[in-house]
C-alpha positions, -999 to +999 in steps of 0.1 A: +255+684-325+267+713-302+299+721-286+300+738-258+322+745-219+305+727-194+314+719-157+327+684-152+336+663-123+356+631-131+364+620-100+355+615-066+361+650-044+387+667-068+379+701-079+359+702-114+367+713-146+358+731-176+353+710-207+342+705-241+308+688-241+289+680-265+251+680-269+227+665-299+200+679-311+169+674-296+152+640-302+115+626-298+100+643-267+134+665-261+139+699-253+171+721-261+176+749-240+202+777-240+204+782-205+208+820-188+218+810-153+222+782-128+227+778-096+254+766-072+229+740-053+247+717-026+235+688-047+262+693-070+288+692-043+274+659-033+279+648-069+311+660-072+321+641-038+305+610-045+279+610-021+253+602-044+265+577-067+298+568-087+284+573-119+313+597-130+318+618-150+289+644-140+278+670-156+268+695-126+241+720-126+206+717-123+190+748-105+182+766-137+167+788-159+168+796-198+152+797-231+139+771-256+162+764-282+150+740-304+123+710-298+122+677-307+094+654-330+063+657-304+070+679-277+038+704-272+043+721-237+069+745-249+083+763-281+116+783-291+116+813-274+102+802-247+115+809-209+116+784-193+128+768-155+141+734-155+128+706-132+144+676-119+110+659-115+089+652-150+058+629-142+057+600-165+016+598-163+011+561-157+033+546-127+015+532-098+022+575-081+011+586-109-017+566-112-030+572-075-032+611-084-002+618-069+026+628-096+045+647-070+059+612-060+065+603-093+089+575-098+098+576-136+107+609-140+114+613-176+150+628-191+162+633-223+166+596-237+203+609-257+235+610-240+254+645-232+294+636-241+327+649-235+345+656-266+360+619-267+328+604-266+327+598-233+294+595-220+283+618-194+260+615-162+236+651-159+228+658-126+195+651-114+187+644-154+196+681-163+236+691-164+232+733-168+267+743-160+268+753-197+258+775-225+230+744-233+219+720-221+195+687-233+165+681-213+131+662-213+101+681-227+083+677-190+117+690-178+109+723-187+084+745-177+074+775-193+067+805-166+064+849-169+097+857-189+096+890-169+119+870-142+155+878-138+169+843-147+195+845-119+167+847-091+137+822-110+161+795-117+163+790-083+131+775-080+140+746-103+157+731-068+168+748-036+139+773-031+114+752-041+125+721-017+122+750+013+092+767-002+076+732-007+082+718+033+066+739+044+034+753+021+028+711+004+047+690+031+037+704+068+002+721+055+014+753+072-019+776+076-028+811+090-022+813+119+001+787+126+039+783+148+067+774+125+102+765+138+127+761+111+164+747+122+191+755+098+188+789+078+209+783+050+196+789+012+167+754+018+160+771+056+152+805+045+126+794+015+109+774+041+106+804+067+100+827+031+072+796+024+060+801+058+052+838+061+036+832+023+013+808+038-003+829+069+022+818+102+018+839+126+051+830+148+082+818+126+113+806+148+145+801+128+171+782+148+208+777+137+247+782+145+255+810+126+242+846+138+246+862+098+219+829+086+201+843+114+202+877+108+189+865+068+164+845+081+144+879+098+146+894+061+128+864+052+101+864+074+112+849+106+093+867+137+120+854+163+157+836+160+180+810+183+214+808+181+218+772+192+249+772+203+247+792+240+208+785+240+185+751+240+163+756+213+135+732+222+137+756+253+136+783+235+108+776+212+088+764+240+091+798+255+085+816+226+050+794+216+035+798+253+054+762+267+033+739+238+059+737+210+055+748+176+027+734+152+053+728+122+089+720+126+112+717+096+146+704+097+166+721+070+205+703+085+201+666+077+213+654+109+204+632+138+208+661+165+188+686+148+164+661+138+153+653+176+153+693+187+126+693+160+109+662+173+107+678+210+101+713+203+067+705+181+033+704+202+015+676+204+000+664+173+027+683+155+040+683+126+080+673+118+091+681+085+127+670+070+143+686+041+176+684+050+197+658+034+216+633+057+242+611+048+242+574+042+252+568+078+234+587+097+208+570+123+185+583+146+175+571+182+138+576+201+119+566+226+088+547+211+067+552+237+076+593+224+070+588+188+033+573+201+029+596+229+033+628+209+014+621+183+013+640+145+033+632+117+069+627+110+072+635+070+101+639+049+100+662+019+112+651-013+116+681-038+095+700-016+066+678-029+061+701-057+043+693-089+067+718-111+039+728-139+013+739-110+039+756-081+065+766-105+046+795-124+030+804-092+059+813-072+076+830-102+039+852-106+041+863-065+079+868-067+068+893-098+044+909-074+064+909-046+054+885-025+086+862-031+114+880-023+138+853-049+163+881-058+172+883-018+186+840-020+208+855-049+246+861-029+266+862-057+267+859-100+296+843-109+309+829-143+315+793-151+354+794-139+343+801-103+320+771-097+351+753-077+357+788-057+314+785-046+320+756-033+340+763-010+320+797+001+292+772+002+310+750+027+320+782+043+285+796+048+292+828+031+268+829+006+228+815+002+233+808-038+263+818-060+243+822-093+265+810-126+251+840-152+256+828-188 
């Protein structure tokens, strides 16, 4: 048994804390992994506010990278001294997604089977099955994927979430190609990895839409050939005139939210492609025409994850960022310690930052 500081919420929307945990050593098919740095992903603010489920206490962090520790009875894929980024999906191998040749839906993602605890014993709930807010943390063996240890850990374990989910909408979920139009609306950290995903994968125009003229200004770094501020101009206007009146051939929404969702229905061309990563809350609702959902034709997707299958996509994007193809290092705003978690938060809320980056 370890004992560590983790990052704890106990209850619904109050700030978290910093608390013993304490973690086992690593079981059948378990992975133990001191972890180097973890990002500040907006997942973990839903956690902490209850958005997600009541399961408290939760162990935040998720979005990171680190080195084997020790492995359990079994476990092949990785060894001590590995580097590894850690997944939220682990395909199990045999349920019906799975079994269709499709793991990137799996729906048994495997965890570690033993319980992380607070000092008392109390039994605590990882988020998204990993819980990195700490010097280690317990994982599944499919949890962890080995990739080039030449990666700053602050920049790669952002792929084990936020970057990936962008990077994924657009390069698995929309099928973006050369040549294509891309709009993306909302240029936060998700945003920005999609448009980054976008110009990886051959676009030739990449619109990024949002509210907030410094996103904007980070999307261009990115890749993004032309930007909207949505708030004096009508983007499907906009991106009509900027795509020669058809639309775009990809639209992501990065926002979550029934408004932004239609501007990325309408401002597709026919047989378009609408793409949402954004997460919504439980009661949001959207309203359209029928006869426009027929009419228009394409697909209306959403992408979970990015639909990434970590042991193929997360090496790969960790290789170009190495060559410089991925610019990872440019999503890193800030490297904070564990004591400023509650203070990212709030820059998160603020927009100020893409990812503050706890550095262990």
């Amino acid at each position: 048994m370890h004992e560590v500081k983790g990052i704890i919420s106990k209850s619904k929307k109050e700030p978290v804390t910093l608390e013993k945990v304490l973690v086992p050593d690593p079981g059948p098919g378990e992975v133990l992994v001191e972890v180097k740095a973890c990002g500040v992903c907006h997942t973990d603010l839903h956690y902490r506010e209850g958005s997600i489920s009541n399961d408290f206490p939760f162990f935040l962090g998720h979005e990171a990278a680190g080195v084997v520790f020790s492995t359990g009875p079994g476990v092949e894929n990785v060894a001590p001294g590995d580097f590894v980024i850690l997944a939220w999906r682990s395909p199990c191998g045999t349920c019906r997604s799975c079994s269709r040749g499709r793991p990137w839906y799996c729906f048994e993602s495997r965890n570690a089977t033993q319980k992380m605890t607070l000092a008392d014993g109390t039994p605590l709930s990882p988020a998204l099955g990993i819980g990195a807010f700490a010097e280690l943390t317990l994982v599944g063996a499919g949890q962890a994927i080995k990739v080039n240890s030449d990666a700053d850990p602050a920049a790669a374990g952002l792929i084990g979430c936020g970057i990936m989910a962008g990077l994924g909408a657009a390069i698995n979920t929309g099928n973006v190609s050369r040549g294509d139009s891309v709009a993306v609306i909302g240029c936060g950290g998700v945003g920005n990895a999609a448009i980054a995903g976008a110009k990886l994968a051959g676009a030739h125009t990449i619109i990024a839409v949002d509210i907030d003229d410094r996103k904007l200004k980070w999307a261009k770094e990115f890749g993004a050939t032309h930007t909207v501020n949505s708030i004096g101009q009508d983007p499907v206007d906009e991106i009509r005139k900027l795509t020669n009146g058809n639309g775009v051939d990809v639209a992501i929404e990065a926002v979550g939210n029934p408004l932004t969702y239609e501007q990325a229905f309408y401002c597709r061309d026919l047989a378009g492609i609408v793409v949402l990563v954004g997460v919504p809350t439980p009661d949001m609702k959207i309203e359209l025409p029928l006869l426009d959902v027929f009419g228009r034709g394409g697909s209306l997707k959403s992408s979970w994850y990015g639909d990434c299958l970590p042991t193929r996509d997360f090496p790969v994007y960790i290789d170009l960022y190495l060559q410089g193809k991925l610019p990872l290092e440019k999503f890193v705003s800030e490297r904070i310690s564990l004591n400023e978690v509650e203070q990212s938060f709030q820059k998160m809320q603020r927009g100020e930052v893409l990812r503050s980056v706890v550095v262990l």
